[in-house]
VOPAGU-2260 file (C-alpha; in pm, 1 decimal, decimal comma):
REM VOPAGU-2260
SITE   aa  ch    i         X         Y         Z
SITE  UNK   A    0   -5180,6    3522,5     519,4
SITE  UNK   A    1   -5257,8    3186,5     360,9
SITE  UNK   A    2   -5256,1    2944,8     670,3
SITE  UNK   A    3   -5012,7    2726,1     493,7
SITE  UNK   A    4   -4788,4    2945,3     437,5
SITE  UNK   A    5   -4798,9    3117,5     811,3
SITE  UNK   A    6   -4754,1    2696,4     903,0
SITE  UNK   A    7   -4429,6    2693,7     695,9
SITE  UNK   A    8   -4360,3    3019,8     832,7
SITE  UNK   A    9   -4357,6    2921,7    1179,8
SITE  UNK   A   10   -4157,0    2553,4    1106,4
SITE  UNK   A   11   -3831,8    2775,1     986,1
SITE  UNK   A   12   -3712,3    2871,7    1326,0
SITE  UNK   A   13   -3724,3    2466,6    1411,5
SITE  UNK   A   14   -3560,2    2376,5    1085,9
SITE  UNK   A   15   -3281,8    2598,2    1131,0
SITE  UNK   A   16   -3205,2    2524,0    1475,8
SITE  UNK   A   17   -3180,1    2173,3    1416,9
SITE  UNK   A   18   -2948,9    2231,5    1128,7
SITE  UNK   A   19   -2743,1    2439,7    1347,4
SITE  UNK   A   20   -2757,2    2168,3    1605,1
SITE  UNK   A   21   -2666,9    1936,7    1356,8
SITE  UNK   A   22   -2355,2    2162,9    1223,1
SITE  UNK   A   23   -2246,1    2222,8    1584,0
SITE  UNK   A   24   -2272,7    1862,2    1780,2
SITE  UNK   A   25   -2343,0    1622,9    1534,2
SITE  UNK   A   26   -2142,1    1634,3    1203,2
SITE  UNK   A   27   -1939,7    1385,7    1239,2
SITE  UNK   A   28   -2221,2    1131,1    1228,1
SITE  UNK   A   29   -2342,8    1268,4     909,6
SITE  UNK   A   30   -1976,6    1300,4     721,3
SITE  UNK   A   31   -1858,0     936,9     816,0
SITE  UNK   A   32   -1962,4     784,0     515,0
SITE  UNK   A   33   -1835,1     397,5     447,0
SITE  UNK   A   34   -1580,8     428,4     161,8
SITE  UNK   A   35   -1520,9     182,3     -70,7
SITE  UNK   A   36   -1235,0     -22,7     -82,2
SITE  UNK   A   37   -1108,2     113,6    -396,5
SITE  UNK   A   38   -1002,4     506,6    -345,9
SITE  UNK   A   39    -918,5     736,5    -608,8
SITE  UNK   A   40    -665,1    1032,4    -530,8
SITE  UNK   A   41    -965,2    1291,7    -516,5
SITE  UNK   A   42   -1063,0    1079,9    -193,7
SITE  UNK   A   43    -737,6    1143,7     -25,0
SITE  UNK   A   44    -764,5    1433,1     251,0
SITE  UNK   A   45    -351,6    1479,3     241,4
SITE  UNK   A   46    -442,1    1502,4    -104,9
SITE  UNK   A   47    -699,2    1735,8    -133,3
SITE  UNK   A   48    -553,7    1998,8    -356,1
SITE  UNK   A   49    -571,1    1739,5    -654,4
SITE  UNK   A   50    -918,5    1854,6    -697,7
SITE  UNK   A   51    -867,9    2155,9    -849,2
SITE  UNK   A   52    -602,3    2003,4   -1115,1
SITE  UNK   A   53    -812,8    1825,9   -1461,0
SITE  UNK   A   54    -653,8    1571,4   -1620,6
SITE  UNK   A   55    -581,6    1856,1   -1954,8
SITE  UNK   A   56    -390,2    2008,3   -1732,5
SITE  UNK   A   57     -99,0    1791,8   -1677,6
SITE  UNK   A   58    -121,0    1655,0   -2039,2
SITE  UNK   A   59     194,5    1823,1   -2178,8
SITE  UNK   A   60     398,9    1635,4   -1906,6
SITE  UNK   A   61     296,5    1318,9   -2001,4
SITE  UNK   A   62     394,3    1114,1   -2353,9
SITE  UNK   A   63     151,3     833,5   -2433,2
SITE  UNK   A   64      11,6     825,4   -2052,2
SITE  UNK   A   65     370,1     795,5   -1870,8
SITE  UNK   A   66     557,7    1031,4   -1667,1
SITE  UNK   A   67     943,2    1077,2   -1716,3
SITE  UNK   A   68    1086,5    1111,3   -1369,2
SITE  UNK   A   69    1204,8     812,3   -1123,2
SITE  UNK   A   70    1085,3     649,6    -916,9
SITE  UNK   A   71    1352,3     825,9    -650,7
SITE  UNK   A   72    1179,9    1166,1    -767,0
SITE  UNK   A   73     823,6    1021,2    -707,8
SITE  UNK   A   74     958,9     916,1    -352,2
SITE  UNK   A   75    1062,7    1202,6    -279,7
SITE  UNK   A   76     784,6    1390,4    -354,4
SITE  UNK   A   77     544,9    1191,5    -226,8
SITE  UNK   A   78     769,5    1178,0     111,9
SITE  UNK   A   79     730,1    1571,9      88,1
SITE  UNK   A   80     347,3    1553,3      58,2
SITE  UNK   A   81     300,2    1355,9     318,6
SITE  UNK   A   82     530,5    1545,1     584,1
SITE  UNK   A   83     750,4    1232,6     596,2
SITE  UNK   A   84    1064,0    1306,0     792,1
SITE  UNK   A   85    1290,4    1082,9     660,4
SITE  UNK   A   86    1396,3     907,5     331,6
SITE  UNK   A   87    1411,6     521,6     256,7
SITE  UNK   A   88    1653,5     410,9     -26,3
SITE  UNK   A   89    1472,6     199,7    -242,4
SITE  UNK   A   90    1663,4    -214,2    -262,7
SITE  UNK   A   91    1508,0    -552,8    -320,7
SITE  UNK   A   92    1377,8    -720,5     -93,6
SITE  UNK   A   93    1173,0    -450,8      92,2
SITE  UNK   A   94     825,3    -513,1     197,1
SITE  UNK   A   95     682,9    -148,7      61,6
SITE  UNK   A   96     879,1     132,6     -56,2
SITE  UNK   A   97     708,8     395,2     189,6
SITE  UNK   A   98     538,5     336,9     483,4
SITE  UNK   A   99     388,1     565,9     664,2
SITE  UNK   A  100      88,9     648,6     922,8
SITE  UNK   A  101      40,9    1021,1     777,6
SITE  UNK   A  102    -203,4     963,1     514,4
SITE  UNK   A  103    -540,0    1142,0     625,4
SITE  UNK   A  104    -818,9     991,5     461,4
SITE  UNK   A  105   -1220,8    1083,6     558,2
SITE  UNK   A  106    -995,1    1302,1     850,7
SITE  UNK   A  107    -891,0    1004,8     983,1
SITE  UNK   A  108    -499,9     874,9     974,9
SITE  UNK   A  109    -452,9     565,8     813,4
SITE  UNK   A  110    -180,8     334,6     810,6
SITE  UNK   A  111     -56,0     341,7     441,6
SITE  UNK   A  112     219,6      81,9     263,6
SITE  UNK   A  113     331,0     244,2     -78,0
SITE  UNK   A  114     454,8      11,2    -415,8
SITE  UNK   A  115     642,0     266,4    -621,4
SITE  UNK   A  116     756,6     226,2    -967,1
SITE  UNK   A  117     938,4     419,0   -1179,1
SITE  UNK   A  118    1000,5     426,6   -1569,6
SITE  UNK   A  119    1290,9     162,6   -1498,1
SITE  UNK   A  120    1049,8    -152,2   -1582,7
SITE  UNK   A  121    1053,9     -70,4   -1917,0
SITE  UNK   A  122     728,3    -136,1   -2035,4
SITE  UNK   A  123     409,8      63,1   -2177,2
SITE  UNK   A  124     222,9     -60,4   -1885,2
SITE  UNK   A  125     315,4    -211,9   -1565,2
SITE  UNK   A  126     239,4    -607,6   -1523,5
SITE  UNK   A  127     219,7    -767,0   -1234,5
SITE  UNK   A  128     567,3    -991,5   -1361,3
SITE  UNK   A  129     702,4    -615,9   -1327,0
SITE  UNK   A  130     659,8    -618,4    -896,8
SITE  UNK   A  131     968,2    -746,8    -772,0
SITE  UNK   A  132    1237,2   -1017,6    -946,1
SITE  UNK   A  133     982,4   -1304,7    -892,3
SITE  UNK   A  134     664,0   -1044,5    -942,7
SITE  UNK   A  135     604,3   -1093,7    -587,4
SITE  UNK   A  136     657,2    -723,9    -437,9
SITE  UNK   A  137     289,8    -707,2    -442,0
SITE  UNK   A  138     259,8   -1015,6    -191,9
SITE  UNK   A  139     523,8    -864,7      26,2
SITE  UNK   A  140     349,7    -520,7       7,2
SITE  UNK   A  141      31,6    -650,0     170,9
SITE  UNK   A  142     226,9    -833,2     492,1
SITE  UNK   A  143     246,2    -450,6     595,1
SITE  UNK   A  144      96,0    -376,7     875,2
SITE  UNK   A  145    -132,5    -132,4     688,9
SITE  UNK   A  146    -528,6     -52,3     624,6
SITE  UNK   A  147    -476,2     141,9     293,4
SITE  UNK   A  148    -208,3     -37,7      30,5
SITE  UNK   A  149     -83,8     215,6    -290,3
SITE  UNK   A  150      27,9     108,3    -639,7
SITE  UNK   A  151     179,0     415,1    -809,7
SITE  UNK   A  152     372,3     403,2   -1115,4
SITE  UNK   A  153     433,5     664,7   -1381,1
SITE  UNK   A  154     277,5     498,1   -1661,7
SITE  UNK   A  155     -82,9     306,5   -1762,0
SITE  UNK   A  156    -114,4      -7,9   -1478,9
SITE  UNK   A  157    -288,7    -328,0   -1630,2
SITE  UNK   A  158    -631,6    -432,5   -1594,6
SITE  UNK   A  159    -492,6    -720,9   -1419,7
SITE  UNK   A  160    -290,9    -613,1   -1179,2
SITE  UNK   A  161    -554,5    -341,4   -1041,0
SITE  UNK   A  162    -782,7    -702,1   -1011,3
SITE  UNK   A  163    -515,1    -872,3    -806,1
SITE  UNK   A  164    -471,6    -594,2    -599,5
SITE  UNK   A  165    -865,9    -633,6    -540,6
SITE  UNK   A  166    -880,3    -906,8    -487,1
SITE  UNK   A  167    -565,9    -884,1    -229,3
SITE  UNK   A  168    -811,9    -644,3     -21,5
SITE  UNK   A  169   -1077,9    -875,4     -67,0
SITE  UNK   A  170    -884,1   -1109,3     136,3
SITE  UNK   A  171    -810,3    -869,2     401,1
SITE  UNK   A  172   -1175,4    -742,4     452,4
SITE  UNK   A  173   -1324,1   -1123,2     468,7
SITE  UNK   A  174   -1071,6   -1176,4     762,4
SITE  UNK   A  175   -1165,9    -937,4     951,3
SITE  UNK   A  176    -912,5    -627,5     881,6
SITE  UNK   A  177   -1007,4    -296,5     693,2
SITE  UNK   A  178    -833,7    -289,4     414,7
SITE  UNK   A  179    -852,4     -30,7      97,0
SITE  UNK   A  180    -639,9      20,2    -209,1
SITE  UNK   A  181    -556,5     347,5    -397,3
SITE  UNK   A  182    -386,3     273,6    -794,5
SITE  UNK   A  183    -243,0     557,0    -888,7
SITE  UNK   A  184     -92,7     542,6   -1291,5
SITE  UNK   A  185     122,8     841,7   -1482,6
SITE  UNK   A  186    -152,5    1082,3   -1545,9
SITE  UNK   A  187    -299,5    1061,2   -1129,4
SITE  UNK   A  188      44,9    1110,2   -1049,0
SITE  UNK   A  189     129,7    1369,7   -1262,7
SITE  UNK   A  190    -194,4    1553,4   -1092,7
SITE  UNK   A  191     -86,9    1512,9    -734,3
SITE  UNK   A  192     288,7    1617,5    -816,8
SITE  UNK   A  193     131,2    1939,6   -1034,2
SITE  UNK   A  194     -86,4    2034,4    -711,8
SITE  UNK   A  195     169,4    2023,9    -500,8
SITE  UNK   A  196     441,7    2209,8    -739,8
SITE  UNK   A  197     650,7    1906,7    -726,8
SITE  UNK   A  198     609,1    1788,0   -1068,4
């Protein structure tokens, strides 16, 4: 046998075993990647199943990028999702529209403040004007006691309002808190209803 090979040979059993070490004691060091502060629904644990659902495939339930159902529906759903025991009717001057400590992200719970929007606004694409009477709702929605905030409405969500809402967490991480923000428009919506079979 060619003595490098019978070297390699011989290294396998050592290789292995520390993989299986590794698989058996120390995973959790190797999986606990940083995330970023922006998360997209893929990186969701209690919303893992949106993996396996392309955007093509809830195209026929959207018309130019928006989703016809209400915000009440979306709620709901999401409430569902998320094993959320009880419903909160939606009025003005709330701080988020769904709170909750359920969300699993990187299998870790996280403390998670929802702004839900439904098609009620009126608009192609949601504005910042559009959150709250005095476009404020998004100001309110980050006095939650929360580490990861959520914008979801059933249409397109301006360029504008994603960079307030980054710059919102920006704010948050410089003073010391860990902060992350998930946007989720029509079409990521429309995905996590479909994989659920709530859409």
């Amino acid at each position: 046998m060619n003595q490098r090979v019978g070297e390699l040979t011989d290294s396998f059993p050592r290789w292995f075993s520390r993989l299986k070490h590794i698989l058996d004691n120390d995973l959790d060091r190797y999986t606990d990647l940083p995330i970023q502060d922006r998360l997209y629904v893929e990186d969701i644990d209690s919303f893992a199943k949106v993996r396996d659902v392309n955007p093509s495939m809830v195209a026929p339930f959207l018309n130019k990028g928006s989703l016809d159902m209400s915000e009440d529906k979306v709620q709901l759903a999401l409430e569902q999702i998320l094993d959320v025991p009880f419903h909160r009717k939606d009025w003005g001057g709330e701080i988020n529209d769904l709170y909750t400590a359920n969300v699993i992200v990187n299998g870790a719970r996280r403390a998670t403040a929802f702004l839900l929007k439904g098609p009620g606004i009126g608009r192609k694409a949601m504005e910042i004007a559009d959150c709250g009477k005095r476009g404020d709702q998004l100001v309110r929605l980050f006095t939650t006691p929360a580490d990861l905030y959520v914008v979801q409405y059933v249409g397109p969500i301006s360029d504008l309002l994603i960079k307030d809402v980054e710059g919102k967490v920006a704010v948050a991480k410089a003073g010391g808190k860990d902060s992350h923000f998930l946007i989720m428009d029509g079409q990521d919506t429309a995905r996590v209803l479909h994989a659920y079979a709530r859409l």
